[in-house]
C-alpha positions in Angstrom: 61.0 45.0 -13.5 63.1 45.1 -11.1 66.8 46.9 -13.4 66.9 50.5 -14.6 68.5 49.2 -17.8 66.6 47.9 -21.0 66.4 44.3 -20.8 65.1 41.4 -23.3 61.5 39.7 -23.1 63.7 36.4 -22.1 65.5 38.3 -19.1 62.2 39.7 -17.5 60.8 36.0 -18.4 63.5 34.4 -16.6 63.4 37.3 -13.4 59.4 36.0 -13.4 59.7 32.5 -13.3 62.7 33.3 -10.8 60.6 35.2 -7.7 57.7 32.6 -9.1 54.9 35.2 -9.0 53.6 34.4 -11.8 53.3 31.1 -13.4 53.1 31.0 -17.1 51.9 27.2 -17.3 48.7 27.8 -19.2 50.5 29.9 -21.6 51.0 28.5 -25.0 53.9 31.3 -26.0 54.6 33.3 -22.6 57.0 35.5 -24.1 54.4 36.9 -26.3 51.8 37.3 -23.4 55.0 39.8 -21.6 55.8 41.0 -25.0 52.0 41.9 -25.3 52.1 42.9 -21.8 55.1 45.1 -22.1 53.0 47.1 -24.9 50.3 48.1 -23.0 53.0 49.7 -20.4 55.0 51.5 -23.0 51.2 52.8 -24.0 50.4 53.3 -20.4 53.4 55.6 -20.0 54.9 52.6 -17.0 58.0 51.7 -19.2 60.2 52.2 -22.1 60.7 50.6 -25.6 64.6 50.4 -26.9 65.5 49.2 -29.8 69.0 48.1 -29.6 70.7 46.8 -32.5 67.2 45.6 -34.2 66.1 43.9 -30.6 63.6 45.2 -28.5 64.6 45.8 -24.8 61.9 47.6 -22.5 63.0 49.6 -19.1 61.0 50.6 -16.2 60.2 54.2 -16.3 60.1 54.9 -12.3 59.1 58.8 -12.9 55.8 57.1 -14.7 55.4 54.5 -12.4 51.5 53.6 -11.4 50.5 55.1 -8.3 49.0 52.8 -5.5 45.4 53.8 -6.6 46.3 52.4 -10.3 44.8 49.0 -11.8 47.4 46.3 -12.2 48.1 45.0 -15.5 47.7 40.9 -16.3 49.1 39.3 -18.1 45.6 37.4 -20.1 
């Protein structure tokens, strides 16, 4: 995640499939795999949940951020 703000599942699909490093073309419904994906941060301590008007919008959390010796998180 690449903004300090909250953003929407769509926006950090669409920054994804923008830099192309990962492709989502096995994925049935993608935005629940980051929506999924995003969950295991917020429980990981990596991001934020918002809830902004009834939508969810999640935000890096760069003081919580993994350190190099962490296990990345997939997306399967």
């Amino acid at each position: 995640m690449e903004a300090s703000e909250p953003v929407s599942v769509e926006t950090i699909y669409d920054r994804i499939e923008r830099r192309g490093s990962f492709t989502f073309a096995k994925y049935k419904h993608p935005l629940k795999a980051i929506v999924l994906a995003m969950g295991a941060m917020v429980r990981q301590g990596e991001a934020l949940l918002h809830n902004e008007g009834g939508l969810r919008r999640w935000r890096w959390d760069p003081k919580s951020a993994p350190s190099e010796h962490s296990v990345p998180l997939t997306l399967s």
